[in-house]
Backbone and ligand atoms as CSV (ligand in chain L), in Angstrom:
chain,resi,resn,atom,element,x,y,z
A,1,UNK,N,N,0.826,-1.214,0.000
A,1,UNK,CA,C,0.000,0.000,0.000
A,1,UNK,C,C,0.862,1.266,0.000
A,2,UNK,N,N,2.004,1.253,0.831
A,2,UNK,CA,C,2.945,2.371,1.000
A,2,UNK,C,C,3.579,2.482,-0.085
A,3,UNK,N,N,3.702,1.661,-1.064
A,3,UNK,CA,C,5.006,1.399,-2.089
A,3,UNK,C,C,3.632,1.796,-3.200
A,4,UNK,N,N,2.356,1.537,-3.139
A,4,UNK,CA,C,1.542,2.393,-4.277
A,4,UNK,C,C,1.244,4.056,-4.238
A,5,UNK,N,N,1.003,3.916,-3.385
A,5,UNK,CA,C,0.846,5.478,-2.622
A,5,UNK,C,C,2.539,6.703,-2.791
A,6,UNK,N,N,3.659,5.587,-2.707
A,6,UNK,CA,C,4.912,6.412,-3.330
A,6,UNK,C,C,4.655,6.668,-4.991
A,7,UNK,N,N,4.982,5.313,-5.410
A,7,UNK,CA,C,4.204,5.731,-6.934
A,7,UNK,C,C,3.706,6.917,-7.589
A,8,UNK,N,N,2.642,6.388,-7.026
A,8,UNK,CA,C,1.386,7.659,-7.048
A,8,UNK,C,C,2.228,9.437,-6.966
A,9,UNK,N,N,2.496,8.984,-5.817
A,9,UNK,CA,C,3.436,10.622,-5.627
A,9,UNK,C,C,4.598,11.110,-6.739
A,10,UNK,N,N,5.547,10.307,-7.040
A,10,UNK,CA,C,5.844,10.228,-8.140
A,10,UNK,C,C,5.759,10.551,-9.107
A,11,UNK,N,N,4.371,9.653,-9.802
A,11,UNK,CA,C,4.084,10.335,-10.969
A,11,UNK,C,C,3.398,11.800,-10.783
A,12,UNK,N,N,2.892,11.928,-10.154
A,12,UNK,CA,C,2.927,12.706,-9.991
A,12,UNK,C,C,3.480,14.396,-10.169
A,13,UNK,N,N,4.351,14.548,-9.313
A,13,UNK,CA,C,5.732,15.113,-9.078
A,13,UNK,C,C,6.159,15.269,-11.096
A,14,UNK,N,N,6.431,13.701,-11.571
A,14,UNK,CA,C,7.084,14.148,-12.746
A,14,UNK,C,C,6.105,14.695,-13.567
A,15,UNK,N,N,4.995,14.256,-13.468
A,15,UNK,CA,C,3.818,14.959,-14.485
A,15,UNK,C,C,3.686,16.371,-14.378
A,16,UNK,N,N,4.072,16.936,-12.892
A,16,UNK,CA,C,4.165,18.246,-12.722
A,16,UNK,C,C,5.261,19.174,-13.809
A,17,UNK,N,N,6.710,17.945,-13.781
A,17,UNK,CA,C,7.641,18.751,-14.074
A,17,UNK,C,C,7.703,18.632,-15.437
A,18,UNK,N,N,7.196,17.533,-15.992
A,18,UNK,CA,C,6.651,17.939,-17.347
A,18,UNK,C,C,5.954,18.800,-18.076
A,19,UNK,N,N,4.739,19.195,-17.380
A,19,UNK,CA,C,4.043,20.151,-17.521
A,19,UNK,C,C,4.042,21.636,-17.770
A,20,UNK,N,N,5.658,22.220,-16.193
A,20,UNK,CA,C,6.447,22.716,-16.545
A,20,UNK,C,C,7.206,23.089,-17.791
A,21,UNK,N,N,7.832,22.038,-17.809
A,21,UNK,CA,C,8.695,21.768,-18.815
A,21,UNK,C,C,8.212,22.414,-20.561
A,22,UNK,N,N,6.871,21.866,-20.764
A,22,UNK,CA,C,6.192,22.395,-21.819
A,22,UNK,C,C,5.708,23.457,-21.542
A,23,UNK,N,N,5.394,23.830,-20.591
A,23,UNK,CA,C,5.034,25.186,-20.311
A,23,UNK,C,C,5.729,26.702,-20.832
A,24,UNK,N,N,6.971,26.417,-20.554
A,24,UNK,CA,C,7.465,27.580,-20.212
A,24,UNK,C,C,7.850,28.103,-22.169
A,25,UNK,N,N,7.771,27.142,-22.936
A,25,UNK,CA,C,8.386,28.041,-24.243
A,25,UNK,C,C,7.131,28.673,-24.707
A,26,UNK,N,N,5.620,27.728,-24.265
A,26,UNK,CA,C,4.936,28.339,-24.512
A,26,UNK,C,C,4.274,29.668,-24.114
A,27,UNK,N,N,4.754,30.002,-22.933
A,27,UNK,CA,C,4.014,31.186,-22.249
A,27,UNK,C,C,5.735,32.484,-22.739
A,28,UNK,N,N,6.326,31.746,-22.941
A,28,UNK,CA,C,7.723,32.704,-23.706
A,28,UNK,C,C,7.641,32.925,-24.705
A,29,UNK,N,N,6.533,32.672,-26.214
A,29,UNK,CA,C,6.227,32.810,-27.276
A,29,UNK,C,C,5.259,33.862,-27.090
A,30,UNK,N,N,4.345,33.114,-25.556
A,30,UNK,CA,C,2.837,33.986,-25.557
A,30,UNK,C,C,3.265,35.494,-25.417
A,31,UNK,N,N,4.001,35.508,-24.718
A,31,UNK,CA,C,4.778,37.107,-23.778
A,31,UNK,C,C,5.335,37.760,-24.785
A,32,UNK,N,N,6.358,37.239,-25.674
A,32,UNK,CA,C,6.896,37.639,-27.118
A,32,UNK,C,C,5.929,38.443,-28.080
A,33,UNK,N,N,5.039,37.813,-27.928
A,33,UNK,CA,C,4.320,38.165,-29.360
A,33,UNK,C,C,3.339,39.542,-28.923
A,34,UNK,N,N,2.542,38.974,-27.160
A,34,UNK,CA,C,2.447,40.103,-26.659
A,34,UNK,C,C,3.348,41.169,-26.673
A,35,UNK,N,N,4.052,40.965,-25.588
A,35,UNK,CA,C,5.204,42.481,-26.004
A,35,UNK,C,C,5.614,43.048,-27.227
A,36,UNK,N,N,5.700,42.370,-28.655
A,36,UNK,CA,C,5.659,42.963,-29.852
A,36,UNK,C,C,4.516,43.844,-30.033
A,37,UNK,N,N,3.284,43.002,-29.818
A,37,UNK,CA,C,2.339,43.951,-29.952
A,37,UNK,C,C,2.389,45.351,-29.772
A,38,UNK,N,N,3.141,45.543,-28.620
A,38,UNK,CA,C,3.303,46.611,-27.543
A,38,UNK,C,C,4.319,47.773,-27.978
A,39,UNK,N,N,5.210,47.397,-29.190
A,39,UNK,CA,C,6.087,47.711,-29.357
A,39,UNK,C,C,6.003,48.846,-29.310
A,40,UNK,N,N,7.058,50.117,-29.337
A,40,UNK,CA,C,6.086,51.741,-30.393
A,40,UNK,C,C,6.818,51.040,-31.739
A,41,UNK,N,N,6.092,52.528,-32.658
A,41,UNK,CA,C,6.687,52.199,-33.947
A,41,UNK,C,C,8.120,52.391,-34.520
A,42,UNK,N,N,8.680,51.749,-35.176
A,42,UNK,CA,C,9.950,52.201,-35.412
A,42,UNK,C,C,10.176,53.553,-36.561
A,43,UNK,N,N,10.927,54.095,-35.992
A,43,UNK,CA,C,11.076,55.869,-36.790
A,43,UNK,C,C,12.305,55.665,-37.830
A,44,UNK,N,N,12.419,56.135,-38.654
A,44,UNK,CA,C,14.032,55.862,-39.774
A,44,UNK,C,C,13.826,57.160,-40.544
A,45,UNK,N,N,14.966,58.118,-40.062
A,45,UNK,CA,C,15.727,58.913,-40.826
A,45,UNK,C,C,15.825,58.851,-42.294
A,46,UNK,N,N,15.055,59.205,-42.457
A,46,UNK,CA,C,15.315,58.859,-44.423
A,46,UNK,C,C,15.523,59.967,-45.277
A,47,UNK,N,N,15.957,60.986,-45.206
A,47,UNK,CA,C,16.204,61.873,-45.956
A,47,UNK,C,C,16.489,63.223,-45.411
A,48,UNK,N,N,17.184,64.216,-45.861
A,48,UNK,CA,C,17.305,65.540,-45.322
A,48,UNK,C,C,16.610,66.489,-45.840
A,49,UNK,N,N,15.978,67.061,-45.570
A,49,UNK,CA,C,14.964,67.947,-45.955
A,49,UNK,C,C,15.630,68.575,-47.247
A,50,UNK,N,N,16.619,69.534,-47.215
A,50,UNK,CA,C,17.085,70.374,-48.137
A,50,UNK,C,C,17.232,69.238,-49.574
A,51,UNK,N,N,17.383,67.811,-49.562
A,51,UNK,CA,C,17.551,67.134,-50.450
A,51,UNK,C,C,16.332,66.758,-51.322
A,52,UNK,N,N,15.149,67.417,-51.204
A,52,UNK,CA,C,14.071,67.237,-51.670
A,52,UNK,C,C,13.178,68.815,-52.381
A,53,UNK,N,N,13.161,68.462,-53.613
A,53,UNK,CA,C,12.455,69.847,-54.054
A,53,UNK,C,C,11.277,69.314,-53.507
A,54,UNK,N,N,10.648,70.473,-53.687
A,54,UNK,CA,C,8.842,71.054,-52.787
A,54,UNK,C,C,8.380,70.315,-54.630
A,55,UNK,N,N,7.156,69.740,-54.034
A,55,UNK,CA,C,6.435,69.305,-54.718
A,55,UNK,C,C,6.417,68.040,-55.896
A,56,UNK,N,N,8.153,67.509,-55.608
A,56,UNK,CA,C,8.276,66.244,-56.043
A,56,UNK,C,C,8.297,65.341,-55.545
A,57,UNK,N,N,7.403,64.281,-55.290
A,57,UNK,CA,C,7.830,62.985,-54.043
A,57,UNK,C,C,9.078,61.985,-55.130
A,58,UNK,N,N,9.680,61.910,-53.830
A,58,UNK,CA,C,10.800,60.823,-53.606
A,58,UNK,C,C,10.221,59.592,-52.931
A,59,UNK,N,N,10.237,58.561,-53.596
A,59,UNK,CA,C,10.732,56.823,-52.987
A,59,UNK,C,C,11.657,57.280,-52.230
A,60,UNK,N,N,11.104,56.314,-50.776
A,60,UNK,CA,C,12.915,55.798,-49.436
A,60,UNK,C,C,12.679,54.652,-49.328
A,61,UNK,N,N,13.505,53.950,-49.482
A,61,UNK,CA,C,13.584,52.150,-49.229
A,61,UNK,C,C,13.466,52.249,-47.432
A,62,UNK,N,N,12.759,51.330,-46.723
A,62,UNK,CA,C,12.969,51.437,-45.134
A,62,UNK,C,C,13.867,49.583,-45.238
A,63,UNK,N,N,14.725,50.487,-44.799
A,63,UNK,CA,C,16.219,49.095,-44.376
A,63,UNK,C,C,15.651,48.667,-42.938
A,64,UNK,N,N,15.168,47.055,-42.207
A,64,UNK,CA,C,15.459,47.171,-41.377
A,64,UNK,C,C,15.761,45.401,-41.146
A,65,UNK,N,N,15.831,45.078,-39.704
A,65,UNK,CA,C,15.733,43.589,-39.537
A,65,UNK,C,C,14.208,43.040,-39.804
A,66,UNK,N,N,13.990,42.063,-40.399
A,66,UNK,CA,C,12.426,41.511,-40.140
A,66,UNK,C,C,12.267,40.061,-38.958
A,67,UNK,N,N,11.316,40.454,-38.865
A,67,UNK,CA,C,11.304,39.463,-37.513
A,67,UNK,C,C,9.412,38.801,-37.877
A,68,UNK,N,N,9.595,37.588,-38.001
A,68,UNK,CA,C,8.322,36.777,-38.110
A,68,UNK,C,C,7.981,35.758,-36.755
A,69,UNK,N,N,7.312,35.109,-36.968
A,69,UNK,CA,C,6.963,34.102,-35.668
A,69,UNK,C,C,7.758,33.262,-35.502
A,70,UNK,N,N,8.657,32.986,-35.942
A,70,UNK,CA,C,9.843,32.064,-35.603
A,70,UNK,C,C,11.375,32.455,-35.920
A,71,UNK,N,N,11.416,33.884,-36.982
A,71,UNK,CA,C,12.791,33.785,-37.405
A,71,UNK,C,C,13.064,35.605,-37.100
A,72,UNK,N,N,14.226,35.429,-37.103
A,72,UNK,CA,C,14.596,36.856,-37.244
A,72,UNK,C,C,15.344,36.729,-38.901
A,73,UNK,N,N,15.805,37.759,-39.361
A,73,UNK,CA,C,16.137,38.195,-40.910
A,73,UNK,C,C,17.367,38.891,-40.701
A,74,UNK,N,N,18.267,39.243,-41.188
A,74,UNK,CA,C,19.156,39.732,-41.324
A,74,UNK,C,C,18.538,41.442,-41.956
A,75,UNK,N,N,19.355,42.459,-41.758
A,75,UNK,CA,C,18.760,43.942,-42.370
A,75,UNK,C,C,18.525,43.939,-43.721
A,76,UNK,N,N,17.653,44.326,-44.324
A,76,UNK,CA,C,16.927,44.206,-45.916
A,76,UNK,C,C,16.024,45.463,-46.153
A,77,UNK,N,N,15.607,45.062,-47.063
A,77,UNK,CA,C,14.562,46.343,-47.425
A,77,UNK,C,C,12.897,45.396,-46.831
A,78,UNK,N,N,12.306,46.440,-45.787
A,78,UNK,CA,C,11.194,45.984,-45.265
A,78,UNK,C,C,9.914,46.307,-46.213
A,79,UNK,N,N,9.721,47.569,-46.959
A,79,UNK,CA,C,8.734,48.279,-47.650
A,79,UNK,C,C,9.879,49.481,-47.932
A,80,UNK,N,N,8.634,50.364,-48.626
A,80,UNK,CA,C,9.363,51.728,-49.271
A,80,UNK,C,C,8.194,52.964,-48.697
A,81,UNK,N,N,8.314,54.224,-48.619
A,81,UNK,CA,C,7.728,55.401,-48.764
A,81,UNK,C,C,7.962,56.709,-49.701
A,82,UNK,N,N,7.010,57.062,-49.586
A,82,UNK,CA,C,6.689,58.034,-50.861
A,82,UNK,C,C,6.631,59.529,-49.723
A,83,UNK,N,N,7.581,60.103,-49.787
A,83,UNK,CA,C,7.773,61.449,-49.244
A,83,UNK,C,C,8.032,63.003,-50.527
A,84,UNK,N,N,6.690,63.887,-50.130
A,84,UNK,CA,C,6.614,64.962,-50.711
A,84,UNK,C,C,6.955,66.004,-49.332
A,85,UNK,N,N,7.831,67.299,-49.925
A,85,UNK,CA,C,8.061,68.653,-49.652
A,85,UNK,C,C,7.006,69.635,-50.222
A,86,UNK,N,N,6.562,69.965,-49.216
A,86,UNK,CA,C,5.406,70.856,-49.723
A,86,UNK,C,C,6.230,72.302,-49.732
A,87,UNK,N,N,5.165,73.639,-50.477
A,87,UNK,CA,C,5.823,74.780,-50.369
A,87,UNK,C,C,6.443,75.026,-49.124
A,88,UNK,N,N,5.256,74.913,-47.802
A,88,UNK,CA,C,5.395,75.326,-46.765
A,88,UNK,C,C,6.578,74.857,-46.096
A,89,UNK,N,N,7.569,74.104,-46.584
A,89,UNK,CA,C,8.804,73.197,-46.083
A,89,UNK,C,C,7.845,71.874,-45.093
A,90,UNK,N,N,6.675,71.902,-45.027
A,90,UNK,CA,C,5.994,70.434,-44.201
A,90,UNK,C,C,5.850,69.848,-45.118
A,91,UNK,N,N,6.338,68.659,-44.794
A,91,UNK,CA,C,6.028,67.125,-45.300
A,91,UNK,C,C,4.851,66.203,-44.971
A,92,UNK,N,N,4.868,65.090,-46.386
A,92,UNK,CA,C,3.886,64.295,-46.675
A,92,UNK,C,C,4.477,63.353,-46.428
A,93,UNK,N,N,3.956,62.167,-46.018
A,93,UNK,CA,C,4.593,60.789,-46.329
A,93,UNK,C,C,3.615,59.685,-46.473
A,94,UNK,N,N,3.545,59.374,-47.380
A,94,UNK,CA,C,3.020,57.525,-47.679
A,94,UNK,C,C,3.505,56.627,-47.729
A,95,UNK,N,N,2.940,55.379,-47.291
A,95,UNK,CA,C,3.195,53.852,-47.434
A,95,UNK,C,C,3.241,53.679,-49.550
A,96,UNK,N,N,4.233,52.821,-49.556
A,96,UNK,CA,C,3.554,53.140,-51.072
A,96,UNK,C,C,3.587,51.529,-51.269
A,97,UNK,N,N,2.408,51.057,-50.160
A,97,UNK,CA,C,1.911,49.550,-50.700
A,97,UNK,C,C,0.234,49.943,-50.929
A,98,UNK,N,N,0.078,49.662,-51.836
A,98,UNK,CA,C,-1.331,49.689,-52.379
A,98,UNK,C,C,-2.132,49.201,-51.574
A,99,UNK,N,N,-3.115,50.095,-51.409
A,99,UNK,CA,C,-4.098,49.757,-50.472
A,99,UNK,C,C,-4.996,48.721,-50.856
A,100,UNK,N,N,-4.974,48.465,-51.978
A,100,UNK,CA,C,-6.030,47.490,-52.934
A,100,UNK,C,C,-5.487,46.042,-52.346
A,101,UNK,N,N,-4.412,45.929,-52.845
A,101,UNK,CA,C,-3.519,44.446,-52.713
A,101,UNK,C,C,-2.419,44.217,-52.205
A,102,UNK,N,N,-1.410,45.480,-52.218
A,102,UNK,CA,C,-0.071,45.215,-51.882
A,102,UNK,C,C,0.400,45.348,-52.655
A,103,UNK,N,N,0.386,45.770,-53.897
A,103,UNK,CA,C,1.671,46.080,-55.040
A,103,UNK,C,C,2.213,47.568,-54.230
A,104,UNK,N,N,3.206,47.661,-55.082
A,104,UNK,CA,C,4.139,48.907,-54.840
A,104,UNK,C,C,3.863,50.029,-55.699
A,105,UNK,N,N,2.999,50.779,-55.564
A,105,UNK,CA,C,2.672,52.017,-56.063
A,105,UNK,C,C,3.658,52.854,-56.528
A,106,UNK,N,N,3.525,53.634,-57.925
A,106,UNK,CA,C,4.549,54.522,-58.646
A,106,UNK,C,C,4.319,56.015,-58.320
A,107,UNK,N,N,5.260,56.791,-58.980
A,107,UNK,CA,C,4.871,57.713,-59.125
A,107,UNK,C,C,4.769,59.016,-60.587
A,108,UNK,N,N,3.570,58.900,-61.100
A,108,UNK,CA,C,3.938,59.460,-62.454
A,108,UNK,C,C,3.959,61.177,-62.659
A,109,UNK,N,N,5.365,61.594,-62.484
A,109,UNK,CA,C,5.997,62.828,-62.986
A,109,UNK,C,C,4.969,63.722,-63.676
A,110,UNK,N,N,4.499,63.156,-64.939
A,110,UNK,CA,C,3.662,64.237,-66.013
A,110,UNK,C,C,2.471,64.626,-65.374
A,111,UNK,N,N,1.769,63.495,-65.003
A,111,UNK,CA,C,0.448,63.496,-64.673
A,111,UNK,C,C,0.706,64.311,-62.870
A,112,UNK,N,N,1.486,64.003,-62.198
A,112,UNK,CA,C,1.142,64.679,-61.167
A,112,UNK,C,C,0.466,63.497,-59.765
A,113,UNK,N,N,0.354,62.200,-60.133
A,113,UNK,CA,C,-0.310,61.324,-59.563
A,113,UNK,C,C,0.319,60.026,-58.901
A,114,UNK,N,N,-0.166,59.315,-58.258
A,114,UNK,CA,C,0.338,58.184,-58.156
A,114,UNK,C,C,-0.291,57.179,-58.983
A,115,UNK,N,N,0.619,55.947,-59.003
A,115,UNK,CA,C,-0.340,54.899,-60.196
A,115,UNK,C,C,-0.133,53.722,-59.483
A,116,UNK,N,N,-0.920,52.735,-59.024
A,116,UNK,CA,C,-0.083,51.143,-59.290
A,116,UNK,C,C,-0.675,50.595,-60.321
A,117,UNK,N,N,0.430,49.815,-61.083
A,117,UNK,CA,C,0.644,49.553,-62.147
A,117,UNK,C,C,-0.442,48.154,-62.325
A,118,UNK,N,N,-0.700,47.396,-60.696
A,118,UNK,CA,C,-1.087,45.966,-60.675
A,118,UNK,C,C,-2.800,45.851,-61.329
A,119,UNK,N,N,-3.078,46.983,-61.168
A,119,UNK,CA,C,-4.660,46.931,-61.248
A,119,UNK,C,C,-5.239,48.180,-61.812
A,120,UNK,N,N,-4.377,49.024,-61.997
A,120,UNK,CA,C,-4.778,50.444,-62.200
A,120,UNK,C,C,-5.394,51.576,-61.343
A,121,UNK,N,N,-4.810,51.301,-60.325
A,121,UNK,CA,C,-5.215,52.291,-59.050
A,121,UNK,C,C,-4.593,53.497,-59.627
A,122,UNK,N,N,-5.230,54.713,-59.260
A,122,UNK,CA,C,-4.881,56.135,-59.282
A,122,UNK,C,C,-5.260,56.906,-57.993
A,123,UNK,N,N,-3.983,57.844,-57.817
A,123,UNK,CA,C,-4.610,58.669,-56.442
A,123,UNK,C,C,-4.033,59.871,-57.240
A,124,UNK,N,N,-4.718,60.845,-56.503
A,124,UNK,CA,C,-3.786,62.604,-56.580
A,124,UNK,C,C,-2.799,62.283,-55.664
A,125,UNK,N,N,-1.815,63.236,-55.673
A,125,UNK,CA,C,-0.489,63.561,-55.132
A,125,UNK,C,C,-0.917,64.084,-53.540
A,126,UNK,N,N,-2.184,64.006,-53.145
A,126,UNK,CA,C,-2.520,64.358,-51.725
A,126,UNK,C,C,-2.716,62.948,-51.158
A,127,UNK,N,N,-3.091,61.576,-52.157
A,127,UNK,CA,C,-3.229,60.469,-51.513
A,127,UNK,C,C,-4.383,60.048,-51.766
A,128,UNK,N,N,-5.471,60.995,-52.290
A,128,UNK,CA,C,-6.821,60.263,-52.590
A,128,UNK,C,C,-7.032,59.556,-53.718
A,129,UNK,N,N,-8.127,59.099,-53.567
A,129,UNK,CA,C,-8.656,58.250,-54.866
A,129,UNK,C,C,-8.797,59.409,-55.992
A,130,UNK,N,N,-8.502,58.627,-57.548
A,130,UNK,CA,C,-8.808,58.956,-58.754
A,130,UNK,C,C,-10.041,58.178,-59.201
A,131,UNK,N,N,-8.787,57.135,-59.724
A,131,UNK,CA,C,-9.952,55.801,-59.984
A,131,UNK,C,C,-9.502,54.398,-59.722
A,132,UNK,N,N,-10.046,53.697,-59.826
A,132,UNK,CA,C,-9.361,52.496,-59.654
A,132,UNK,C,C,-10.294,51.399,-58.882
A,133,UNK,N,N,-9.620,50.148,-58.263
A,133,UNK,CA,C,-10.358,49.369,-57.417
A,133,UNK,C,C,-9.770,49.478,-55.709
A,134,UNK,N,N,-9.255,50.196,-55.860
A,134,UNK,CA,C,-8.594,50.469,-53.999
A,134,UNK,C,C,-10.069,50.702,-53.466
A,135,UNK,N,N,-9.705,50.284,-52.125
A,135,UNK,CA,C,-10.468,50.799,-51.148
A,135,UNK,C,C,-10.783,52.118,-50.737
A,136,UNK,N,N,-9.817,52.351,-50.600
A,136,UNK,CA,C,-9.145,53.892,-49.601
A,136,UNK,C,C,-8.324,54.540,-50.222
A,137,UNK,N,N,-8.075,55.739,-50.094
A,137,UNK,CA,C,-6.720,56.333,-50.526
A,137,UNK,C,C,-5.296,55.729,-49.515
A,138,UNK,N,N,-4.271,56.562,-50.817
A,138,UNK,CA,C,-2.914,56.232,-49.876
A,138,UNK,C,C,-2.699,55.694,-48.993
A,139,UNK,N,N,-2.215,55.512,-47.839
A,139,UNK,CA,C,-1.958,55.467,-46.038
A,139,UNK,C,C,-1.050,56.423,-45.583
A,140,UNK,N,N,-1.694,57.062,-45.229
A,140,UNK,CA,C,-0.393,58.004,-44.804
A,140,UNK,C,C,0.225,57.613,-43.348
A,141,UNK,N,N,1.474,57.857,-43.172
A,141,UNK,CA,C,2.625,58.040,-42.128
A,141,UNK,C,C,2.715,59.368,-41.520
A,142,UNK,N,N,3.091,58.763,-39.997
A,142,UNK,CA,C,3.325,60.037,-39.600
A,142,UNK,C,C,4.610,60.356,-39.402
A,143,UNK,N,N,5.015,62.076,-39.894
A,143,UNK,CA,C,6.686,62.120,-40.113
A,143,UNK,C,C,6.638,63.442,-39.350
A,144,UNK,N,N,7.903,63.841,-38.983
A,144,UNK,CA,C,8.194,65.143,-38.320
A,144,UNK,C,C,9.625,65.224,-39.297
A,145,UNK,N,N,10.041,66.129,-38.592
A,145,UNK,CA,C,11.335,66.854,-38.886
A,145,UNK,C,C,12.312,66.867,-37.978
A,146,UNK,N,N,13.283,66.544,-37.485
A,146,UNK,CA,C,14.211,66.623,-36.860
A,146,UNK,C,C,15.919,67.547,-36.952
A,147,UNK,N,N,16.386,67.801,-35.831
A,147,UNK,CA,C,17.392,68.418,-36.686
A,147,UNK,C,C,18.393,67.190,-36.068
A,148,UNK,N,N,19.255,66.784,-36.981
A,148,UNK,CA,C,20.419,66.168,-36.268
A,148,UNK,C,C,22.058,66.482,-36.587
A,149,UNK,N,N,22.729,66.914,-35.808
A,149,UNK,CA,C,24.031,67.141,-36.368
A,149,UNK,C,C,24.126,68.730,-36.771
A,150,UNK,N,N,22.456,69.973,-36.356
A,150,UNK,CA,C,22.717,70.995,-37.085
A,150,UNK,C,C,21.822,70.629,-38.546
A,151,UNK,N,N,21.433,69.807,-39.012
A,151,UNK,CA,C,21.026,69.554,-39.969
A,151,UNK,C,C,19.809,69.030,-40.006
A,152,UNK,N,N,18.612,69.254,-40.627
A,152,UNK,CA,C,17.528,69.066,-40.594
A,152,UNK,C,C,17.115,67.831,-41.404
A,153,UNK,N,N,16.525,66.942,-41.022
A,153,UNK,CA,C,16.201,65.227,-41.563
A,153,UNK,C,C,14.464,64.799,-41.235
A,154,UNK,N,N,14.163,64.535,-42.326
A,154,UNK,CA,C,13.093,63.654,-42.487
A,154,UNK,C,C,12.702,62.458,-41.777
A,155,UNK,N,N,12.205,62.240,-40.524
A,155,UNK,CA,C,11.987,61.089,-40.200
A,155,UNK,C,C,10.287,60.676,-39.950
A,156,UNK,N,N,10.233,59.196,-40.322
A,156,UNK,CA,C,8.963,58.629,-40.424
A,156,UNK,C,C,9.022,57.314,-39.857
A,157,UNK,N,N,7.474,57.412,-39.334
A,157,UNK,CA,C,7.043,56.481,-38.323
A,157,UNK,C,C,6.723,55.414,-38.960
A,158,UNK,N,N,7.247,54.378,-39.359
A,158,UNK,CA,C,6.982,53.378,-40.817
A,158,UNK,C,C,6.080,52.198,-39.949
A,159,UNK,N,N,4.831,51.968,-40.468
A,159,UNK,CA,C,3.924,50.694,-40.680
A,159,UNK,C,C,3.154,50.411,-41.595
A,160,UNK,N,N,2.490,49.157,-41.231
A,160,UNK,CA,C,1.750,48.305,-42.803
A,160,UNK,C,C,0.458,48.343,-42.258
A,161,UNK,N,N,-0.362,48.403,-43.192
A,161,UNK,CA,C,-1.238,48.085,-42.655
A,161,UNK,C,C,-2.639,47.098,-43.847
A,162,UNK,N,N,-3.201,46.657,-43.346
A,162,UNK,CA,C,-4.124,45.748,-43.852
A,162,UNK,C,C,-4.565,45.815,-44.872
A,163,UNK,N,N,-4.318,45.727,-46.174
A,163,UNK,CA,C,-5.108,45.982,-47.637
A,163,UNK,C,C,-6.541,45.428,-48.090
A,164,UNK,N,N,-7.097,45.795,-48.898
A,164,UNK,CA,C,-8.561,45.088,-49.249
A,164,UNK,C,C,-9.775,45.782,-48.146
A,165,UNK,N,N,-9.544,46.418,-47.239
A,165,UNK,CA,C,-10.734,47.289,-46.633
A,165,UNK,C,C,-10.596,48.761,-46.955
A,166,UNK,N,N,-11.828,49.340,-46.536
A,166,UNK,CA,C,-11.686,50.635,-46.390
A,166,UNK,C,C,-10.981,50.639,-45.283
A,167,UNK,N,N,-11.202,50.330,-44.128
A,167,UNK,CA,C,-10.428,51.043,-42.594
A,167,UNK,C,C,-8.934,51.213,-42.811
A,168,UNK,N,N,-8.901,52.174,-42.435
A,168,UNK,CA,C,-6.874,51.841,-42.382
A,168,UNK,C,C,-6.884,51.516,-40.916
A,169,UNK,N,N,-6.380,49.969,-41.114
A,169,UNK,CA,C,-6.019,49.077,-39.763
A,169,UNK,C,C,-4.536,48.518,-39.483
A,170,UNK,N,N,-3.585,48.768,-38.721
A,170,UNK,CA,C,-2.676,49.006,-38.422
A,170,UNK,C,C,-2.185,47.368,-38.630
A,171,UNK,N,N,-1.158,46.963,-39.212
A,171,UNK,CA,C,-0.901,45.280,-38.534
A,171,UNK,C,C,0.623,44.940,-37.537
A,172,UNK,N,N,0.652,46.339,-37.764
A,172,UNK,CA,C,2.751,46.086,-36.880
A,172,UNK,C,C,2.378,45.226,-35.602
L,1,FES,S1,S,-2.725,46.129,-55.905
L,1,FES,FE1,FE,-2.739,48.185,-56.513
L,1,FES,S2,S,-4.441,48.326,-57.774
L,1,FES,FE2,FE,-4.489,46.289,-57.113
């Protein structure tokens, strides 16, 4: 009876530390993914103001690490933005992933507009709809100005966000 009753305790005991055992990568994934959630957004310096005429947008490649549910990436190009200089020296900035699908939106010089090429989306140079099958206009980013070094720089708050709705819904 004493020698079942040890047993018993036993398994016990190891079923505990098993339990443990599986436990812990899972509640270290759970916490991970939480705390990403949590993150703020990441900001990147992409240009110096004076390097941009008023009223032409510039493409910036955003360089960074990517990080998925299991891997980290080495530094790459994550997405791109579409930054205009207005008269007023304030800046514009867009995501330039199509709100429709995810292609990479252009920008056409003559016309004054943006285009993606995938479906025939059109916006004005403010970000709205022309024509096309998008949802929504543009996405815009939020950017300030900074000075660094004495020198004044473009920085933007870079995220993605959800294509195929109207809402602009955040996914960082
Ligand atoms: S992905 Fe841009 S129009 Fe369809």
């Amino acid at each position: 009876m004493r020698r079942r009753k040890f047993l018993k305790y036993c398994t016990s005991v190891l079923s505990s530390i098993y339990a443990i055992i599986l436990a812990v990568p899972a509640l270290g994934f759970l916490f991970s993914t939480l705390k990403r959630g949590q993150q703020e957004k990441e900001t990147y310096e992409l240009a110096k103001l004076n390097d941009l005429e008023p009223g032409v947008p510039q493409r910036f490649t955003i360089i960074d690490r990517r990080v998925d549910a299991w891997t980290k990436y080495p530094s790459g190009p994550i997405g791109s933005v579409w930054i205009s200089k207005n008269e007023d020296e304030s800046i514009t900035a867009f995501s330039s992933t199509c709100p429709h699908l995810g292609c990479v939106v252009d920008y056409v010089p003559g016309d004054k507009v943006f285009f993606c090429p995938c479906h025939a989306a059109t916006f004005e140079s403010n970000g709205s709809i022309v024509s096309g099958p998008q949802p929504r206009g543009m996405d815009e980013l939020n950017a300030s100005i900074k000075t660094i070094r004495g020198e004044k720089w473009i920085v933007v708050e870079y995220e993605k966000f959800e294509t195929g709705i109207a809402e602009k819904v955040s996914i960082n």
